[in-house]
N, C-alpha and C positions, 0 to 999 in steps of 0.2 A: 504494500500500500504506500502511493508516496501523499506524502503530507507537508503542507507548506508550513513557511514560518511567514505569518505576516507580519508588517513593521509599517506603523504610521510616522509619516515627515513632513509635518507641516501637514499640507491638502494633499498631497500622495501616498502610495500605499508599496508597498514590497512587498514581493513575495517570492519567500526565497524555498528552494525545493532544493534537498540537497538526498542524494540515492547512491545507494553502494553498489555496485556489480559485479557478479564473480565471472569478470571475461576483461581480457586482456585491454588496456586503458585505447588500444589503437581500434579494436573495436566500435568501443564504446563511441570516441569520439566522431568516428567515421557515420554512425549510425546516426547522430546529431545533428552534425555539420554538412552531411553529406544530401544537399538536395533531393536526390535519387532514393534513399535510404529513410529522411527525414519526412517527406510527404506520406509515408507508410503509416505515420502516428500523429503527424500533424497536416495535414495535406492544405489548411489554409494558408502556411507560414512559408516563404522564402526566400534564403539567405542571397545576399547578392555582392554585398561587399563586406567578407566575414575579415573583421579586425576593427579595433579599438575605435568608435566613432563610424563605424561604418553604418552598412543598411541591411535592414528586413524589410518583405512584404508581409503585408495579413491579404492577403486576395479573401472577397468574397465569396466564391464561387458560386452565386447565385444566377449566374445566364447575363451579368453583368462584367465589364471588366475593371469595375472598383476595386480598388485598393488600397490599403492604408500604410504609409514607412514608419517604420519605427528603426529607431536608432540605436547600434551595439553601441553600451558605454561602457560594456567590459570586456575583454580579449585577452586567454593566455592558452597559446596553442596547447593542445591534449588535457586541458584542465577546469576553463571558467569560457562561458560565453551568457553575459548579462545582457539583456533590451528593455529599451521601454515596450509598454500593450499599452498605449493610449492613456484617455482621459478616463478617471473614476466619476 
């Protein structure tokens, strides 16, 4: 079961999900980060310029070609990849 830690800042909100795997961390990471691999569990999310300040989409896939960027503010290859998900 994964379970967040939420964290209020001001008018924003965190939510941090932190999950152990018993499979090799290149795995792991490839499974995340890897568009191909990553739409299998989030299919409205993707990554486009994966590093520090870069970008995500949230596609809606509604028969529309909306989308929304949200911004990586956090980046350390094989370990940490933070975004913001919009407005609360």
């Amino acid at each position: 079961m994964t379970i967040a830690t939420l964290t209020k800042n001001g008018t924003k909100f965190t939510a941090e999900y932190v999950n152990e795997f018993h499979q090799p961390t290149e795995k792991v990471w490839d499974s995340i980060t890897n568009n191909e691999h990553f739409k299998k569990w989030m299919a409205h999310l993707e990554i486009v310029d994966m590093r520090k300040d870069g970008k995500m989409l949230f596609h809606y896939n509604d028969g529309s070609d909306k989308f929304e960027e949200m911004k990586i503010t956090d980046f350390e290859d094989q370990s940490v990849i933070e975004f913001e998900w919009g407005e609360v």
